[in-house]
Each structure stands twice: as C-alpha cells, then as structure tokens.
GUZA-374710 format. One line per field, with one value per residue (C-alpha): residue in one letter; x, y, z. Coordinates in pm, 1 decimal. Example, Ala and Ser with C-alpha at 12.3 -4.5 7.8 and 13.67 -1.06 7.14 Angstrom:
BEGIN
fikol <- c(A	S)
c1 <- c(1230.0	1367.0)
c2 <- c(-450.0	-106.0)
c3 <- c(780.0	714.0)
***
This chain:
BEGIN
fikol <- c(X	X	X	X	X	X	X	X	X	X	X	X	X	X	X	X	X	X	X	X	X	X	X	X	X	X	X	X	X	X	X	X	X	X	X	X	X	X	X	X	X	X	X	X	X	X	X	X	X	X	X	X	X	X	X	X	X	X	X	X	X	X	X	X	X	X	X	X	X	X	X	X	X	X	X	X	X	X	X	X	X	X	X	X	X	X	X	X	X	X	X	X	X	X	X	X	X	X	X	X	X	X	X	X	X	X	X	X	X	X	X	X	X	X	X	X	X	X	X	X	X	X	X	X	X	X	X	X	X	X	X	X	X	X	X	X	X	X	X	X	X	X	X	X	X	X	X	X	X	X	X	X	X	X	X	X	X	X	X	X	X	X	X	X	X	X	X	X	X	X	X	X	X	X	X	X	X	X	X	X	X	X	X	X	X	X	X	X	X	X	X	X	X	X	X	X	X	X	X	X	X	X	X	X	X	X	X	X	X	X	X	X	X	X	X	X	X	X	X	X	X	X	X	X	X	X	X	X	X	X	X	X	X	X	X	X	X	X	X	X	X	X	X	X	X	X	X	X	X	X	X	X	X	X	X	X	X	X	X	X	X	X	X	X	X	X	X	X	X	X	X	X	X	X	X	X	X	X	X	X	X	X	X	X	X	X	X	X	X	X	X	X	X	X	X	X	X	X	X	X	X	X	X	X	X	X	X	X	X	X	X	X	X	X	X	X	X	X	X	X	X	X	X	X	X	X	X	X	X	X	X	X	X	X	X	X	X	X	X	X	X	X	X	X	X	X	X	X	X	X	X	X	X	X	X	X	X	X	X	X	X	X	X	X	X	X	X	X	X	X	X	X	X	X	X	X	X	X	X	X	X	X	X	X	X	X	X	X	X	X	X	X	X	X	X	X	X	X	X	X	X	X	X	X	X	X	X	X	X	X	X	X	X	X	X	X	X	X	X	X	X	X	X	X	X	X	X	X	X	X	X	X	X	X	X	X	X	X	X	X	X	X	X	X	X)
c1 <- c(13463.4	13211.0	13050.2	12707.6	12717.9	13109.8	13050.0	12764.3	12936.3	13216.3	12943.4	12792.2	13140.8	13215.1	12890.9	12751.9	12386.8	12317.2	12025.0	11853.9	12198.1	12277.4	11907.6	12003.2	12330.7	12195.0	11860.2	12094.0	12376.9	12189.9	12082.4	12433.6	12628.7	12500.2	12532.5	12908.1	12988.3	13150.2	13255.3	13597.5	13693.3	13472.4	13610.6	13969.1	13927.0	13729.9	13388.3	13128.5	13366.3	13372.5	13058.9	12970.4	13226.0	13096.1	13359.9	13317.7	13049.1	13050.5	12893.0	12855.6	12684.2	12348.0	12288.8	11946.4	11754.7	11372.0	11082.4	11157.5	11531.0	11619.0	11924.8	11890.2	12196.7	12080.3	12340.5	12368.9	12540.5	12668.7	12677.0	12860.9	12835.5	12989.1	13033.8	13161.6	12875.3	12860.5	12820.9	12679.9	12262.9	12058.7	11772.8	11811.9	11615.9	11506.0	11331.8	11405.4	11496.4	11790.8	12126.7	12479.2	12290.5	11984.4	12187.0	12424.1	12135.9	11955.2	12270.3	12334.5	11990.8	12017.3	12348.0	12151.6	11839.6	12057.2	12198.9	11904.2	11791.6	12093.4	12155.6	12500.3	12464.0	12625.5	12469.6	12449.2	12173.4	12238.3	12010.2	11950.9	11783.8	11569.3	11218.6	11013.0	10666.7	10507.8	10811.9	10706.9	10792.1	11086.8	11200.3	11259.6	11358.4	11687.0	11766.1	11792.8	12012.5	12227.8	12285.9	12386.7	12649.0	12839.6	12685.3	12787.5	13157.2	13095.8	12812.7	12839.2	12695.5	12977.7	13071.3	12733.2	12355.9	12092.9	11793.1	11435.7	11337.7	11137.5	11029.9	11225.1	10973.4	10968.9	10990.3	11286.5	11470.7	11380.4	11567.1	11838.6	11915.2	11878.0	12145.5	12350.3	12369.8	12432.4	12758.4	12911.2	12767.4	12664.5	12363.4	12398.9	12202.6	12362.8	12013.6	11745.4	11414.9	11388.9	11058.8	10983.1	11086.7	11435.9	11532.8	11341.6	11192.1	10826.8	10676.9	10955.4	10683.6	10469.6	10773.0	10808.0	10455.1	10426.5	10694.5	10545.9	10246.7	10399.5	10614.6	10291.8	10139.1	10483.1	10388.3	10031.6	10121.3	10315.3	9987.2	9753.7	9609.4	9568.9	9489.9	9117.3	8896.1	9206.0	9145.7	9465.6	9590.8	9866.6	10030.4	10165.9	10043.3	10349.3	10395.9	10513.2	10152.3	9944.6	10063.6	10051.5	9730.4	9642.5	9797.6	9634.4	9281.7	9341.4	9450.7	9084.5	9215.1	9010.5	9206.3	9085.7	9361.1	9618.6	9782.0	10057.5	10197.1	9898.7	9670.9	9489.0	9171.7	8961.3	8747.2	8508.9	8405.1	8742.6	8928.7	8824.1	8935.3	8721.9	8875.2	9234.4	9241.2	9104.8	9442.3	9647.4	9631.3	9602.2	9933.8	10094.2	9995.4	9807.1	10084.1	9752.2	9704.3	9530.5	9267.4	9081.2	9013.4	8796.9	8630.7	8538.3	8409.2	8306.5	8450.7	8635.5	8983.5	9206.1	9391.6	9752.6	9692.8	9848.3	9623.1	9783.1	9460.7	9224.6	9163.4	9292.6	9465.8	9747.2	9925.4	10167.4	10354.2	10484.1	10556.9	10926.4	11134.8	11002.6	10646.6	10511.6	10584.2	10536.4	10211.8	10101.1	10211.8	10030.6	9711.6	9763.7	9801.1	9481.7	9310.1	9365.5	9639.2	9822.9	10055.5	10256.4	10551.0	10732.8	10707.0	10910.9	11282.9	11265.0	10952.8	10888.8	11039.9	11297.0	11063.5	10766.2	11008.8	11113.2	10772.9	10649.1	10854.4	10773.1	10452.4	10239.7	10182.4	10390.4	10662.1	10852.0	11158.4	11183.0	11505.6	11316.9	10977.0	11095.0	11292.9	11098.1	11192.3	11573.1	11538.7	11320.4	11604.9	11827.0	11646.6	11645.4	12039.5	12019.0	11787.1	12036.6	12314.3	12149.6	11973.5	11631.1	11304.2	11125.0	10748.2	10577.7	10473.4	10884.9	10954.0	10672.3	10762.4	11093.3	11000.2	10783.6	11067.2	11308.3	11045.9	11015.4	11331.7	11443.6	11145.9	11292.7	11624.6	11430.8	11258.8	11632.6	11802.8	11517.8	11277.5	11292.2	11273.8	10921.9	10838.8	10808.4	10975.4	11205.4	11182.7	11417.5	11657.2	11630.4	11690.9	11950.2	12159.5	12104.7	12250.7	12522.9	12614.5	12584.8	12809.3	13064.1	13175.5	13239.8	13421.0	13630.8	13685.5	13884.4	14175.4	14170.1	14162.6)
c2 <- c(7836.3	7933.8	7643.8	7799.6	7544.1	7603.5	7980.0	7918.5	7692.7	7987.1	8206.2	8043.7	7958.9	8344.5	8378.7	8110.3	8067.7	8421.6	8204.6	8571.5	8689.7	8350.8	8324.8	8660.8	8586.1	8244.4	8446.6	8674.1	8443.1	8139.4	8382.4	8543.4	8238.2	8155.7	8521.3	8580.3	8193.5	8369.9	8643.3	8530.1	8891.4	8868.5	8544.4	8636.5	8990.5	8764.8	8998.2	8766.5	8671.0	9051.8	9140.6	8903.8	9115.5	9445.3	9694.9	9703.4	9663.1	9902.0	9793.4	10003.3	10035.0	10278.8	10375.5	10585.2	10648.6	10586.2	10766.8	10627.2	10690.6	10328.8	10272.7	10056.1	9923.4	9835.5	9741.2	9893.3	9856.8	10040.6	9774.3	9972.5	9739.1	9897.7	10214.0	10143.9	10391.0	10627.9	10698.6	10403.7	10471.0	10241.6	10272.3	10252.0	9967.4	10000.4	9687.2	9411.4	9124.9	9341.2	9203.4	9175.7	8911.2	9061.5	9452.9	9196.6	9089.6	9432.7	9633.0	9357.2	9372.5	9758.4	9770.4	9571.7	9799.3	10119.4	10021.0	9920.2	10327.8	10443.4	10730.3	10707.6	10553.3	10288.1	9997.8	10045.6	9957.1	10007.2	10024.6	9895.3	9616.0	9874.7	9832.4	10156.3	10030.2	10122.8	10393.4	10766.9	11041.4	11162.6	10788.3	10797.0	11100.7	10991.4	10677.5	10867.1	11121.3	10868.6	10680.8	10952.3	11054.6	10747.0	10724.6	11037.0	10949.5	10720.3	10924.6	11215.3	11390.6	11221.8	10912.4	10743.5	10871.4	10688.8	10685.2	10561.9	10171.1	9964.5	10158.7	10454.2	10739.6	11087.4	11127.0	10941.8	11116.4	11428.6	11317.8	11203.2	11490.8	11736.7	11583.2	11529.9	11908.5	12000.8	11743.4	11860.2	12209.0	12118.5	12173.1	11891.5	11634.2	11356.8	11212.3	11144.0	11140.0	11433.5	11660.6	11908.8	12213.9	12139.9	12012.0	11692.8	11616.7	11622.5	11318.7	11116.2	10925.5	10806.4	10668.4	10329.5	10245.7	10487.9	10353.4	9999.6	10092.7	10270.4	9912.4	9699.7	9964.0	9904.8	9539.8	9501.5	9724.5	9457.0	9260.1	9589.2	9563.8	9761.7	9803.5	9930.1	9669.5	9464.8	9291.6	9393.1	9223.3	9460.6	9337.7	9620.3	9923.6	10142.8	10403.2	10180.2	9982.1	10291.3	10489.8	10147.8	10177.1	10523.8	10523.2	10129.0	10316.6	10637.9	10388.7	10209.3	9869.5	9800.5	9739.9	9461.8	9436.1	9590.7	9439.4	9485.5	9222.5	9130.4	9055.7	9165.9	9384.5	9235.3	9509.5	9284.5	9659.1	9813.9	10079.1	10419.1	10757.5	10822.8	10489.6	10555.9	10896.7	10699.6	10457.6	10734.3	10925.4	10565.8	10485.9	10817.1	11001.8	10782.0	10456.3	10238.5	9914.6	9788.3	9624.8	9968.3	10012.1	9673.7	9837.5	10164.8	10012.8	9710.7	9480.6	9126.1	9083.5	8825.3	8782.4	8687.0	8632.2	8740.7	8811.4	8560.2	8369.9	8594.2	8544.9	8817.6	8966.0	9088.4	9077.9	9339.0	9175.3	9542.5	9468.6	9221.6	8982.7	8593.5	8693.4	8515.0	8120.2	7832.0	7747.8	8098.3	8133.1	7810.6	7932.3	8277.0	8062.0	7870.5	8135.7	8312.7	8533.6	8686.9	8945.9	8962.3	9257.0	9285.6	9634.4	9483.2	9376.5	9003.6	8947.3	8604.0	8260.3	8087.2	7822.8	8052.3	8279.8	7970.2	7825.4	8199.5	8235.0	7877.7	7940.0	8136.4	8456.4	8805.0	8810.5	9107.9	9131.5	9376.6	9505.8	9665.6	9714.8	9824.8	10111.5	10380.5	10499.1	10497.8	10654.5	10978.7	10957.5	11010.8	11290.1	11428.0	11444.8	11651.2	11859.2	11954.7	11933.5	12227.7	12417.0	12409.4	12213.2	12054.4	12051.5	11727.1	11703.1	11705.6	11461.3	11233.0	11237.7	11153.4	10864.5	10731.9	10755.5	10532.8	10308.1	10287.4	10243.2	9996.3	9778.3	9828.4	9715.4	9425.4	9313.2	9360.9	9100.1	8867.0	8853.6	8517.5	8390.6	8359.3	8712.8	8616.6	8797.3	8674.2	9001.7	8862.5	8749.6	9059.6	9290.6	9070.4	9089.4	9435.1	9541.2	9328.2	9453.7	9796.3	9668.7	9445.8	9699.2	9972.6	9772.3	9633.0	9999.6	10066.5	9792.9	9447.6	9474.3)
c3 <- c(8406.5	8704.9	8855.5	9010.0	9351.4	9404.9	9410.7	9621.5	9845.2	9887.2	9979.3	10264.3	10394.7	10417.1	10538.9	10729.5	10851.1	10661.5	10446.4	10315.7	10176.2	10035.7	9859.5	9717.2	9609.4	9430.1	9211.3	9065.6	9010.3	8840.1	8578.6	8550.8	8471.6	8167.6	8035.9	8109.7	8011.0	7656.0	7851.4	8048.0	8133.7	8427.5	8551.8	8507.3	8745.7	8968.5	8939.7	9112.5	9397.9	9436.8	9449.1	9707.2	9930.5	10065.3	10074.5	10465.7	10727.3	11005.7	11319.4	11596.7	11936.3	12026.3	12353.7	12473.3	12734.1	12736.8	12901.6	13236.3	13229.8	13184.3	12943.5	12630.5	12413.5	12078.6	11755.4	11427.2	11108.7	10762.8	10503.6	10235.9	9944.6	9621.5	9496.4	9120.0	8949.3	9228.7	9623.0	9841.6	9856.5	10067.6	10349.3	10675.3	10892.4	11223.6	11322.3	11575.3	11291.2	11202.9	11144.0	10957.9	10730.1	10658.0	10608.3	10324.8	10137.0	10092.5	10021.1	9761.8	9615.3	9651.0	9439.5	9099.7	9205.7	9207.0	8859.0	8651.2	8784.4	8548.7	8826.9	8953.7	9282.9	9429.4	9694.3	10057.7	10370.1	10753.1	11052.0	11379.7	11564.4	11753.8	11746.5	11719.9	11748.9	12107.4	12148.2	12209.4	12008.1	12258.2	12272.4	11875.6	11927.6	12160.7	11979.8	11619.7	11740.4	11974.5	11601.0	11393.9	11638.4	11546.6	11198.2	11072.3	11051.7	10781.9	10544.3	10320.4	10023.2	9805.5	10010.5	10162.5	10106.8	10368.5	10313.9	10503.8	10506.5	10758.8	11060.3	10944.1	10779.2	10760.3	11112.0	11168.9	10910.3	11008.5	11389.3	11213.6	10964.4	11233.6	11450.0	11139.1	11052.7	11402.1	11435.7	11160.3	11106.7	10702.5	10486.2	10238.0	10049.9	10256.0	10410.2	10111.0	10219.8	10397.5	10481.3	10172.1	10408.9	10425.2	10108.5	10018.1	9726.5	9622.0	9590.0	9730.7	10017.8	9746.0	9477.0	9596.0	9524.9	9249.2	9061.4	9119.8	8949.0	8704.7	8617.2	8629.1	8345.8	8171.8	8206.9	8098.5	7749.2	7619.2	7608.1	7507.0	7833.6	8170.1	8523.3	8467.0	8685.5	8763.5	9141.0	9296.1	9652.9	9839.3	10144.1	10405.9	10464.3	10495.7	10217.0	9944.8	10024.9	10060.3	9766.7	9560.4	9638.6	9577.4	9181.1	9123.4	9226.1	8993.8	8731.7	8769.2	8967.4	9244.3	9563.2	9819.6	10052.0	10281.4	10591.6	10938.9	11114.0	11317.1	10999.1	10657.3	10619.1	10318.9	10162.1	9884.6	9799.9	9736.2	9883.9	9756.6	9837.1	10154.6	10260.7	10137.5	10339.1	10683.3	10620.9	10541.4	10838.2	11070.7	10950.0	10902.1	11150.7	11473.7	11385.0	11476.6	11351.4	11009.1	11210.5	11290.0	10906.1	10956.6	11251.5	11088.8	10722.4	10861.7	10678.7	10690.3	10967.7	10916.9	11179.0	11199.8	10823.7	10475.6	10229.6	9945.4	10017.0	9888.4	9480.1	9275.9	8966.3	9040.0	9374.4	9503.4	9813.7	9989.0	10328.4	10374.2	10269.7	10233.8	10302.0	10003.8	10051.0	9779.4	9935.5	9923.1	9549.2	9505.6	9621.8	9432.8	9115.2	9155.6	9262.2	8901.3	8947.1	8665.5	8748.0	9075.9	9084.9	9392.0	9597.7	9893.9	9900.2	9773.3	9949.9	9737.3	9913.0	9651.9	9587.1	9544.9	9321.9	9128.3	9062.7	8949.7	8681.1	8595.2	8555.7	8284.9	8489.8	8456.3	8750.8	8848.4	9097.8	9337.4	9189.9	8895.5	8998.0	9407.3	9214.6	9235.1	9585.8	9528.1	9197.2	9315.9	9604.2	9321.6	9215.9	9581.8	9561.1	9229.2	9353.9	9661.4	9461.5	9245.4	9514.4	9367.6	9390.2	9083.9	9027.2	9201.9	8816.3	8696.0	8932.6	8830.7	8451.4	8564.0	8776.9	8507.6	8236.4	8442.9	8515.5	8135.1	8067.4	8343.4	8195.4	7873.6	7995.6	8160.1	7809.2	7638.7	7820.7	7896.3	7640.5	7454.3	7087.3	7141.1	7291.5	7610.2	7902.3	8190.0	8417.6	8700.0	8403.7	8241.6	8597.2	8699.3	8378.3	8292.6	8697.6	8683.1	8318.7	8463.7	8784.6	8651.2	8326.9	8540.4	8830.4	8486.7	8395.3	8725.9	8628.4	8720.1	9129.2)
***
C-alpha cells in the first residue's frame, strides 16, 4: 500500500529543491491516498509514480536582439506533462522567476485542471525566464519570434496546444502565431488564445475570471445565497483580475481591490464601470502600473502590499503562486471572510491552504475554479477545428455549463455525510479519476 511521505520522499529525490512542484504534488496526493486505498489497480500499474513524471521537458535556448542591438540569451522550456485524454494544453510564461520547477508544478496542476473541464486535453506549460516588463513593442516583438523558431518543432494542432499565461497576452500570441504560420506555412488551431481576426475565440480574454465567478455563483447556491452586496478582495490586475472583476460587479458584489507587484489600490467606494474601463485600458493597452488608478480616483495606495489585509467577503487571490501566506489567511479569517476561490495557479501557501479548509469558510482550488481559461481554450480548438466562430453568447453558456458541472463533480467526490463540501478533495479526486482510468485504459505501462 502507498505510504503518502515515501512517495513524497521519491519526489523530492527526482526533483530536488523544486519546493512549488513538490507542494503540488503533496495537495493532490494526501487527498488521493485515501481514495484509491480499495483500489490496488492503481498501485499495481504504478499510476502516481507516473504522474509525477512528465513525458519530457524540452529546454531550449532564446537568443534576441534589443533596441540597442545588444544580444540577450534567455532559457525556455516545454513541460509536456501527459496526454492520456488528449493533446498537451498549457500557457506559456514569460517572466523572470521561470524555471524547470516552477514549468513541473503548473503543467501538473494543468493536467487535473484540464480533466475536471471534461474536454479532451491533456497537461502541458512552457515559457521563458524573459522578463517583458519595460521591453518595447519591437523588443517583444524579436524575442517571440526567436522562441517559436525552436518551439515550433515540438507543438501542433494534435500534439501540443500553448496557450497565454503570465506576461504572455494577446500581444504575445499574436508574435508568436504569426511566426508559427510562417515556419511551417499552416493555418491551424495550434496557438489558443489568439486575436478574434484570425481565428480566436470570443470571449476567450475574459474566461479565466469569468469562469471564476461563474464557480463562486455555483458556490453560494448551495447555501441559497449570492454575490449581490458581497465585499469582494481581487489580487492582480491582469485579465483573470480585471474580468473577475467586471462579472463580480454585474453580479451586484462590490469590488474594493486590485493590485501589481509594486502594491494594492483600495477603493472603500468600489470599482464601477467608469472605473473598470480606466483599469482596462491602463493594463491592456498603456501596461502602466496599478498605482495610477489611486492617482486618478483618489483613493488609498498600498505600497509593496497585498491586499489580504483589507476585511472582506470573499477574496479572489488572481495574480501567482504562494501569494496568500498563513498569516495572510489568518488575517482574512478574522477579518470575516467567507469564501476564498482561487483565480491564480495555487496562489494559497500550504499552510494557508491547510488551515482554509480547516476552517468554516468555502475554499476553492485553482484547479476547478482557475478553469475557465483552459476550457474556452478548448472551445477555441473546436472552433478551428470546424472553421466557424460561435456567438460570444454560445461560448458563454458553454463556459457556464462546465463550470456547473466541474462544481458538480467537485460536490460528488467531496461532499461529506453532513453536506458539507471538501472542494480541493472533490477537484483532486474527480482529475485524477479522469487521469488515472484512461492512463489504465492504455495497458499497464
């Protein structure tokens, strides 16, 4: 029988001082245990020892010029992580924290996330430790198309789907898929994410933070209640942030918060749509800083802050991994808070994770309630795989139904005797279920 600290152990042998992929490995794994303790099929074909694995890492080397015709070498990396259900689908990362260790605990996250979507698509991420803040247009520009030379040996319609992530949006993509149909002289659905005009899908920007919201209704109904006057933190203010923000208003929540990396804006008043539109185009269009929303509505700056400090309902941390600590779920508790759901990739500490679901508040993981994005990405592929574009209306009432129904897959295998409902025991069993049957299916290796 699995002993949870052995396989742990084995884990950070294979893949020492990688603490992110190990904390990964260990939430999904503690709840896992105990579920396929009757079940010795998985222990006999050696399932959790294989999913630990990735089916290969590709790292390769990116070379570009800036503005001032200085070279720069920067590394990147494939993490191709399981294709049992379908092609590998993950985001791709461009920010300077990027490595082997961080790409192994997203593409393992992403291959649960990817499952509990029930679209056929395996688990993949990639990027690049190049940073893309304070780099012109042209810069980008040179580094995007100096990565998909190399990258586009390993992607394709059928074989590996990227997507956008961290410091990749719209923009990026749009680099990247242009150099990707000129190498190889295809118009395919191989990039998701892509600009409306050439084959993306409507309402893909706002799905991450749609589909949040859309989990947190999902949520609140199994108590007959709702988001109308909730107080609702976010943290980032990328698109999963923003467009959390945009559905939480039209759903009646008022929003106080949004942050970057040099602090939080705290709006006692609430965002509204005048408001919403000013960040919108800050972040989408000028790439300035959250600070300048304090500026122009003259309200509070925190500074090198978070804004788990600030009382509230329900808090939505959207901006990276570990960015919510036990102190600051501590403070988030006493402060009232009754609902946090994940928009980022585990962005709760284990400890702060651990004491959540403790405690008497609703907790969602990121695999269920971060789903949104990869699941209108799913869409994205049929769409190009059919040559046609659905209504931004179609896609919508799609992404709502498989938020629905990975909630309901959450509530099947973690609701209690008692009603009450384990959502990171529920996510966790109901992807590996998904996972580990079909990787069965195959034959035993």
């Amino acid at each position: 029988m699995y002993d949870l600290e052995r396989v742990l152990q084995t884990v950070k042998k294979h893949n020492a001082g990688e603490k992110e992929f190990h904390q990964a490995v260990r939430e999904v794994y503690e709840d896992i245990l105990p579920y396929i303790a009757d079940k010795p099929r998985y222990e006999k074909a050696a399932i959790l020892e294989r999913l630990t694995e990735p089916d290969r890492i590709i790292r390769f080397r990116v070379t570009w010029m800036d503005d001032n015709k200085k070279i720069h070498v920067n590394r990147a990396w494939r993490v191709q992580f399981n294709n049992s259900i379908g092609p590998y689908k993950g985001g791709l990362r461009f920010h300077p924290s990027v490595n082997a260790g961080i790409l192994k605990f997203l593409g393992f996250e992403q291959t649960f996330k990817n499952a509990l979507t029930s679209l056929p698509i395996g688990g993949a991420k990639g990027g690049s430790d190049f940073n893309p803040k304070g780099k012109s247009d042209s810069e980008i520009f040179r580094f995007c198309h100096s990565l998909m030379d190399e990258l586009q040996r390993y992607i394709g319609e059928d074989t590996d789907i990227p997507a956008g992530d961290i410091g990749v949006g719209k923009r990026e993509i749009s680099y990247l898929f242009g150099q990707y149909k000129k190498l190889t002289n295809r118009f395919t659905g191989t990039i998701t994410g892509k600009d409306i005009n050439f084959g993306g899908s409507l309402i893909r920007t706002e799905a991450t933070g749609y589909g949040l919201i859309y989990f947190v209704q999902n949520m609140l109904e199994e108590f007959d209640d709702d988001l109308e006057e909730k107080e609702v933190s976010i943290s980032g203010s990328g698109n999963v942030a923003l467009y959390a923000c945009q559905k939480a208003m039209d759903l009646g929540a008022k929003v106080v918060t949004l942050s970057d990396s040099d602090g939080t804006i705290y709006d006692k008043e609430g965002i509204d749509r005048e408001k919403f539109e000013f960040v919108k185009e800050l972040k989408e269009v000028k790439y300035g800083r959250i600070k300048e929303y304090a500026d122009e509505f003259s309200c509070e700056y925190l500074e090198g802050e978070t804004p788990w400090s600030i009382p509230c309902d329900i808090a939505l941390p959207c901006a990276t991994q570990n960015e919510v600590d036990l102190s600051s779920a501590k403070t988030l508790l006493k402060n009232g808070l009754m609902l946090l759901a994940e928009g980022a990739n585990m962005p709760c500490s284990a400890d702060a994770t651990r004491l959540l679901r403790d405690s008497d508040v609703l907790y969602a993981p990121g695999k269920a309630s971060n789903a949104g994005g990869v699941a209108v990405s799913g869409l994205e592929i049929s769409q190009n795989e059919l040559r046609m574009s659905w209504s931004a209306e179609e896609v919508n009432d799609r992404l709502q139904s498989i938020m629905k129904e990975i909630h309901k897959k959450c509530k099947e295998h973690g609701e209690d005797d008692d009603g009450n409902i384990d959502y990171m025991k529920g996510a966790n069993i109901a992807g590996f279920k998904k996972v580990a049957d079909a990787m069965l299916a195959f034959g035993p290796v």
